[in-house]
N, C-alpha and C positions, 0 to 999 in steps of 0.2 A: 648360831654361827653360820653363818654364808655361805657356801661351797662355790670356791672360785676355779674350779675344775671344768677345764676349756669344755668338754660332754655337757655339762651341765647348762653352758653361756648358749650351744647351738641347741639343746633340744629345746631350749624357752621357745623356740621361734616354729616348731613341730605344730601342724596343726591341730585344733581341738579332733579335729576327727581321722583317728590313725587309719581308717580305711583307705583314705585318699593315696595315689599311687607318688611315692616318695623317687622311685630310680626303675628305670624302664630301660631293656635292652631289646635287639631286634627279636628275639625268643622272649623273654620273662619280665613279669612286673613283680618289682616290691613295694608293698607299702609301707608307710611308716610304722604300723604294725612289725611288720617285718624288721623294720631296721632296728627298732627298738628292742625286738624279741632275739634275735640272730646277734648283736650285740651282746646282749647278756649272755647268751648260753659260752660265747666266744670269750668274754670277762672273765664268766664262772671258772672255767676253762683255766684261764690264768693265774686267777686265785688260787685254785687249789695246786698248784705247783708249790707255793708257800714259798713266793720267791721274795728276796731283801727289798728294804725299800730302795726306792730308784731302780730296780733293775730295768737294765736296756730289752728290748725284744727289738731284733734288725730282720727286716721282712725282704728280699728280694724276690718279687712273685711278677707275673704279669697282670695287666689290669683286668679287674675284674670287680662288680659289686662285694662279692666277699671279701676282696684285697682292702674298699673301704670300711666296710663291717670291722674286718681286722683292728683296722686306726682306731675306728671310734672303742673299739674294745679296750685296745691299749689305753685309752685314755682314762676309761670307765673304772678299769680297774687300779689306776695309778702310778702305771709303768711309763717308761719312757718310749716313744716310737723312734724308730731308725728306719728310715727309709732305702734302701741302694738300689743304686742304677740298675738297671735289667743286662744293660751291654758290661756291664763288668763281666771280669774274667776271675781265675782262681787266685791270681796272684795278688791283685786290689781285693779282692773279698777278704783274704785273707789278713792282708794289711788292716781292711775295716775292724773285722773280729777280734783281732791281736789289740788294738787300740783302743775300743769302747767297751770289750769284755761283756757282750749280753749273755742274756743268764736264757734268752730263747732266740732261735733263729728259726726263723719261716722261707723256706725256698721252694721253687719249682721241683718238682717230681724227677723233670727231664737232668737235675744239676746234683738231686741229692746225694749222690755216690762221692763228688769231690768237697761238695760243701759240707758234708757231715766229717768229713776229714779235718778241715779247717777248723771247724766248729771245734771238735772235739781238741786241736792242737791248740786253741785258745780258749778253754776249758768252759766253753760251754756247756750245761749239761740237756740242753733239751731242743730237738730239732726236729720240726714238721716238714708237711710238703701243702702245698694249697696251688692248684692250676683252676685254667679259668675256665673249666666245663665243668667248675661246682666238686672237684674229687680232691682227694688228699687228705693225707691222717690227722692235718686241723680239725676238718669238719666234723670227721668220721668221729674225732673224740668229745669237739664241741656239742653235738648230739646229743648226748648223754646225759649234758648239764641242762640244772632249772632254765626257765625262761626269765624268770625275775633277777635282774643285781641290783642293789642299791652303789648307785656313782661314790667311789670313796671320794672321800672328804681331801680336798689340793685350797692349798695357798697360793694368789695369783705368781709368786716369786718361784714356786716351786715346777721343774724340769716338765716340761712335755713334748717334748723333741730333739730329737739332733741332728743337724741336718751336714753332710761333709761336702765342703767344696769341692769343688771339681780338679785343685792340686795342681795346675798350668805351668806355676812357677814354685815348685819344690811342693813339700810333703802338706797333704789334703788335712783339713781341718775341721773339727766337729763344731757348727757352730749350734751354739746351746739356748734353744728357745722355750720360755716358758711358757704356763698356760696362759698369763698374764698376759704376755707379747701376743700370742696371737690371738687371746680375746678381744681387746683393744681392736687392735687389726680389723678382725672382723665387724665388730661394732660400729667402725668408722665407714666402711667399707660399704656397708649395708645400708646409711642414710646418704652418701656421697655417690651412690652410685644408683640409688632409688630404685633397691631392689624393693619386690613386692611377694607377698603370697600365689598371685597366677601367673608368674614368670617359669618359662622353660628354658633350659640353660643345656643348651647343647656342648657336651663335654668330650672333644676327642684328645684332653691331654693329658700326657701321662702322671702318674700318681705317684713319683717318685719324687717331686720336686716342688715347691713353693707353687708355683703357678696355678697346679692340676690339683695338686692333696690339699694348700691352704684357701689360696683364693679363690679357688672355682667351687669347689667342693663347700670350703667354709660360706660365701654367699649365698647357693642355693638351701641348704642348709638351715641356716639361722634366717632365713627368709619363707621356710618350711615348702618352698617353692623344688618343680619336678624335675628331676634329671634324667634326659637322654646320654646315656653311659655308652658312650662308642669306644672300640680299644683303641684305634685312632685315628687320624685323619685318612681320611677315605672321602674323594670327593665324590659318588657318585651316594654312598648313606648320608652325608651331609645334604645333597640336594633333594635325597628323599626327607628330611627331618626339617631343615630349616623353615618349613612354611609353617608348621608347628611349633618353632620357639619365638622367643624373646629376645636371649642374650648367648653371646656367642664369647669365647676366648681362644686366641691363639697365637702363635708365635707368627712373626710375617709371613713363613713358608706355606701357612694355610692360605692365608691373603691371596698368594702368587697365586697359588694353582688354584684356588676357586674364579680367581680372574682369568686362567687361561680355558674355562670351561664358558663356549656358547650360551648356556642354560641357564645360567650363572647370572640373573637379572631382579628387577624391581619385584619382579613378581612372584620370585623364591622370599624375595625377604622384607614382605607385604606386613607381617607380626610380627618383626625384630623392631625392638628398641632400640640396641644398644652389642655395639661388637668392637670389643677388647682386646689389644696388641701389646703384648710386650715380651721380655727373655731375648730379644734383640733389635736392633734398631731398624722403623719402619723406613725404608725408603721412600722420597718424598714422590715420587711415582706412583708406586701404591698406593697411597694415603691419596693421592690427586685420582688416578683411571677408577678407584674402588666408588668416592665419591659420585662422580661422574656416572659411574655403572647403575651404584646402588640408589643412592640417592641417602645414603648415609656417613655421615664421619667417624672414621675409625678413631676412638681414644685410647688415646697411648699413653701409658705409667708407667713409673720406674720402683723397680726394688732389687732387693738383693736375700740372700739364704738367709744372713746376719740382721734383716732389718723387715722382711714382707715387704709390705708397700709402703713408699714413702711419697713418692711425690703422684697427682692423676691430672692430666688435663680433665676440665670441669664436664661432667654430666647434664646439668643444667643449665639452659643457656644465659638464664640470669649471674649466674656465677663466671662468665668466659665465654669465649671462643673455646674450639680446641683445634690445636695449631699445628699444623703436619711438620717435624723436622725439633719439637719441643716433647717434653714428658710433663709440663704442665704444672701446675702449684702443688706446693707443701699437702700434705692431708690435715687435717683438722686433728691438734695435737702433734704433731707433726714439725720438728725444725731443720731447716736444713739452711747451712751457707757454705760460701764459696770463699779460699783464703789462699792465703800464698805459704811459700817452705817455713813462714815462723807460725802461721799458723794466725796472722792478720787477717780478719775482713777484708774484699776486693768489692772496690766499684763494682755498679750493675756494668754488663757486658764486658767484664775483664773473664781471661780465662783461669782459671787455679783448681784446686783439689776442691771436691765435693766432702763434708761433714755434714753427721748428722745425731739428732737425736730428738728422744720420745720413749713412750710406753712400748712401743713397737718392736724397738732396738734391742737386741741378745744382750747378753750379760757377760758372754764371754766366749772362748774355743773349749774346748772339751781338753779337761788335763793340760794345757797350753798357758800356765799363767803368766809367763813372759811373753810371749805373741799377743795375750789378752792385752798385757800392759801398754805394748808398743802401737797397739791399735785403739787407743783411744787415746786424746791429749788431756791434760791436767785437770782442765775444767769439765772436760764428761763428754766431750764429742763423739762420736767413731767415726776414723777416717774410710770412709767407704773403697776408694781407692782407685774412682773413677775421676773427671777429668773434666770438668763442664762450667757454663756460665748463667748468669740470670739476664736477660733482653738480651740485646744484638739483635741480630738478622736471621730468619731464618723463611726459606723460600722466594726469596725479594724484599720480604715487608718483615715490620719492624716488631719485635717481639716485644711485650709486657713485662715491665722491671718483676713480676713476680712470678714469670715463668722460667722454669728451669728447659736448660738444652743441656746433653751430654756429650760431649767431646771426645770420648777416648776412655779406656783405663791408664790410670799413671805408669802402667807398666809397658803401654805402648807406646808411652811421650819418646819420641825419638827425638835427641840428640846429634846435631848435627852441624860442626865446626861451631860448637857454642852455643849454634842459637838453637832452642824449641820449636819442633815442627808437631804440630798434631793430626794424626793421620786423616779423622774425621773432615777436616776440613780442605785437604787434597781430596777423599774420597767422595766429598759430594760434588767438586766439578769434573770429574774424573765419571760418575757418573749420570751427569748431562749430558756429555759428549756424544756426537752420531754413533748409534753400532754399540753403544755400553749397556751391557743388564747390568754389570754390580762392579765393582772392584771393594778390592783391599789393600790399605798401604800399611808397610812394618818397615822398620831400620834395621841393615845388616852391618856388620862390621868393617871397616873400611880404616886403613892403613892412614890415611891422611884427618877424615874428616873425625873420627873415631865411629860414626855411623851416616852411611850412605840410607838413602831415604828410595825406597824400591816399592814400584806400584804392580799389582797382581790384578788382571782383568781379563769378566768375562764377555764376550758378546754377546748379543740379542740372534737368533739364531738365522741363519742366515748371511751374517754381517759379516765383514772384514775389517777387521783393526789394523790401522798404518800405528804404530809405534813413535815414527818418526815425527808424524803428524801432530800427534798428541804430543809430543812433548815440546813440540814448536807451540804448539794452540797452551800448552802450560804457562811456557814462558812468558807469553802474550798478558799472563793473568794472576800470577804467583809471584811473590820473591823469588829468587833464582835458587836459596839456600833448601827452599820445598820443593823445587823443581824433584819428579825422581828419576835417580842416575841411569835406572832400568826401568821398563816397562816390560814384563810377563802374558802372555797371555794364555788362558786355560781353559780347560769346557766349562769347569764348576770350582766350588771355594771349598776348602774342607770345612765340615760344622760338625759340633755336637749336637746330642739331642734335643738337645732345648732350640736349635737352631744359630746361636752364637756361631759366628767366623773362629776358627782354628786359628787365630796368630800364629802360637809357639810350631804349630804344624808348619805354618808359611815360613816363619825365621828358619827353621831347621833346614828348609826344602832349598832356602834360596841361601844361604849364608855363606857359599862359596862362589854364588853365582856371579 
C-alpha cells in the first residue's frame, strides 16, 4: 500500500545526501538531516499525546525553522495543521478554537497566559509555547523523543489542513485541504515552474498562509533544494541574500520597495531565474520599471486558500509570454472557466464569475455543509468568487484567449443604477493618471442609484491630485455610469498581511461620505 501522506510526496524530492544544508537563517544552518531528525522527535511528541484520529493541532507562533519543522511534524504524524494569523487577537483566536476544537494548540510564550484560557474554554487539552530563538515547552518536551518516526499511513482524500478565510464578509471559514490537494499542487508546481535541486528560494513570507507554508515551502521542498528562511521582508537581508538565490516569492509590496532601493539592480539578481508575485494584484507599473530595472519578468499566478494555485503565467518561454495585468493559464490538471449568474460559459473577453476545478480544489469548509453546497454548482465547480475574463486587453495589446485576467471579487461588483461597474477596470486608468501610486475603487450606498461608485487614491510622493481633474479626464474615457461620484485622497490603502486592499475597511470608512 502506498502512503499518500503529503510528508511522504516532499521528502521523495530530499536529497540522497542528508548533510547538504536544507534551511539556512542569518545565525544557523539546518540540514536535511536535521529536518528529518527534528521532525520526528516533534511527531513522536505528538504521538504519544494518543490523540483521535483527525485531531486539529492550530499553531499560532511566529516564523521560524522550528514553526516549519512543526508542519511537517503535524503531517508525519497524521493530524491536521491549523495554521493562524500571528495579528489575531483573543477574541478571533477564540472564535478559531471554539470552531475547529484542536485537541493541541501551539502559541508564542509572549500570548500564553490568554490563549491557554481560550484553549482551555474550547476544551482543548494540550497547549505549548515555541518562539523563534529555538525556546518553549514544544521543544524542551520534543527533546525527549527518538529521532526516528515512521510517517503514518494517509489516503490522498484524507485532511491535512485547514486553512480559515480571512471572514471580510461575515463569519470565517475553515477551508479543508487534503494531502491529496496539496500533493497534486506541488507536483505540478515543481515541473511548471522548473524547480531544480541547486535552486535557492529566498523566503521572506509568512507561514501562516498558502503562499509561504504551501507554495514556497512545498517547492523548495519537493525539489530538495536550499532555503534562506528570513522572518520577513527586510529589504536590506534581501539585498544581502539575493545574489545567492535563484527564486524569489512575494506579494507586490516586496516588488515596491525592492524598486525603491538604489542597489536594487542587474547585478543583485545575476543568479535569479525566476521571481514570483502573487496574494494581490501586480500593478502594471511594477511588472514594466521591475523588468526594465532587473532585466527580468515577474510571473504572476492566481490561487486561493480553497484551491492553491490554479492558474500561472508560463515559466518557459516555449509555453507563453508572461503578461503583466493577466494571471496567466490553467495549471496542468487544472480547469478553470468564466460563466454568467446561470452559470453558462461566456465568450473569450466577456467578463463573469471565475469556476474552477481539479485535484487541487478542497472538498469543502470545515463543519459548513450548507456553505460547502452553495459553493459549488451541480456539476462539481467551485465558485471561486472572483471576477475575471479569458483575452481582452490588457496593457494596450491583446491578451491570449487562454490567459486568464482578474477583475475584481463578485463581492466588489458594484451595482450602480442597474448597470455593473467593476472596480479593476476604473482602477487601472485611475492609476495611469499623472500623480497616481495606486487607487481603490468600492460602491457605497446611495439613495438614488442604490450604489454610488467612489474612487480612494494615493499619490506618488510629492504629487498633488486635482480631484476635479480627474474626474473630467474620466469622463473623457469611461461611461458616465463608472464615472466616481467622489474621489478620496489618502497617504496609503489599508491591507492585510498578505497585502490585499482592505475593501470592507474602505466601504465602512466612506459609506456616509
Amino acid at each position: 500500500m502506498s502512503n499518500a501522506n503529503l510528508y511522504t510526496v516532499l521528502s521523495s524530492g530530499f536529497p540522497e545526501d542528508r548533510k547538504q544544508i536544507a534551511l539556512e537563517t542569518p545565525d544557523l544552518l539546518y540540514t536535511w538531516e536535521d529536518v528529518e531528525q527534528a521532525s520526528a522527535c516533534l511527531a513522536n511528541l505528538l504521538a504519544s499525546l494518543n490523540l483521535p484520529e483527525g485531531s486539529r493541532v492550530a499553531v499560532q507562533v511566529e516564523k521560524s525553522p522550528e514553526a516549519l519543522l512543526l508542519y511537517l511534524a503535524t503531517l508525519r504524524a497524521g493530524l491536521v495543521y491549523l495554521p493562524l494569523n500571528t495579528a489575531y487577537r483573543e477574541a478571533e483566536i477564540a472564535y478559531f478554537l471554539k470552531d475547529a476544537e484542536p485537541a493541541v494548540v501551539v502559541c508564542s510564550s509572549k500570548n500564553l497566559e490568554w490563549v491557554s484560557k481560550v484553549a482551555e474554554e474550547a476544551g482543548t487539552r494540550h497547549v505549548f509555547t515555541l518562539d523563534e530563538d529555538r525556546t518553549g515547552t514544544l521543544l524542551s518536551a520534543a527533546a525527549q523523543q527518538p529521532r526516528e518516526f515512521e510517517t503514518v499511513l494517509r489516503e490522498a482524500d484524507d485532511l491535512a489542513a485547514i486553512l480559515y478565510t480571512s471572514g471580510t464578509t461575515g463569519r470565517s471559514k475553515g477551508a479543508m485541504l487534503s494531502h491529496g490537494n496539496l500533493a497534486s499542487n506541488a507536483q505540478v508546481l515543481h515541473t511548471y515552474w522548473g524547480w531544480r535541486p541547486d535552486d535557492v528560494l529566498l523566503h521572506m513570507l509568512p507561514i501562516f498562509h498558502v503562499h509561504g507554508l504551501f507554495v514556497a515551502s512545498h517547492g523548495a521542498l519537493l525539489a530538495g533544494a536550499r532555503m534562506i528562511w528570513l522572518p520577513k521582508l527586510d529589504v536590506e537581508q534581501a539585498l544581502r541574500y539575493l545574489p545567492r538565490c535563484t527564486v524569489m516569492m512575494g506579494v507586490p509590496t516586496y516588488y515596491v520597495r525592492l524598486l525603491a532601493e538604489e542597489r536594487f539592480n542587474r547585478d543583485v539578481c545575476a543568479r535569479m531565474r525566476l521571481f514570483i508575485s502573487g496574494s494581490a494584484p501586480l500593478l502594471m507599473e511594477t511588472f514594466n520599471e521591475f523588468k526594465a530595472r532587473t532585466g527580468h519578468t515577474i510571473l504572476e499566478r492566481y490561487g486561493m486558500s480553497e484551491t492553491v494555485m490554479l492558474t500561472s503565467n508560463p515559466y518557459y518561454p516555449a509555453a507563453g509570454e508572461r503578461l503583466g495585468g493577466t494571471v496567466g493559464k490553467a495549471l496542468p490538471g487544472v480547469h478553470v472557466r468564466v460563466v454568467d449568474d446561470r452559470d453558462e460559459v461566456l465568450p473569450v473577453g466577456e467578463i463573469g464569475n471565475v469556476q474552477v476545478r481539479g485535484p487541487n480544489v478542497f472538498s469543502g469548509y470545515w463543519r459548513m455543509p450548507e456553505k460547502t453546497k452553495e459553493e459549488f454548482t451541480t456539476d462539481g465547480w467551485f465558485r471561486t468568487g472572483d471576477v475575471g475574463r479569458f483575452g481582452g486587453e490588457s496593457g494596450g495589446a491583446q491578451v491570449p484567449a487562454d490567459y486568464l485576467s482578474i477583475v475584481g471579487r463578485s463581492k466588489d461588483l458594484i451595482i450602480s443604477g442597474g448597470y455593473n461597474v467593476y472596480p479593476k477596470e476604473i482602477e487601472l486608468i485611475i492609476d495611469e493618471m499623472p500623480g497616481v501610486l495606486e487607487s481603490a475603487v468600492i460602491g457605497v450606498a446611495h439613495p438614488d442609484f442604490g450604489e454610488a461608485v467612489v474612487a480612494v487614491v494615493v499619490p506618488r510622493e510629492g504629487a498633488t491630485i486635482d480631484t476635479d481633474a480627474m474626474q473630467a479626464e474620466l469622463k473623457t474615457r469611461i461611461a458616465n455610469f463608472k464615472v466616481p461620484k467622489q474621489l478620496h485622497v489618502v497617504d496609503q490603502l489599508p491591507r492585510n498581511t498578505m497585502g490585499k486592499v482592505q475593501k470592507n475597511v474602505l466601504r465602512e470608512t466612506y459609506k456616509t461620505a
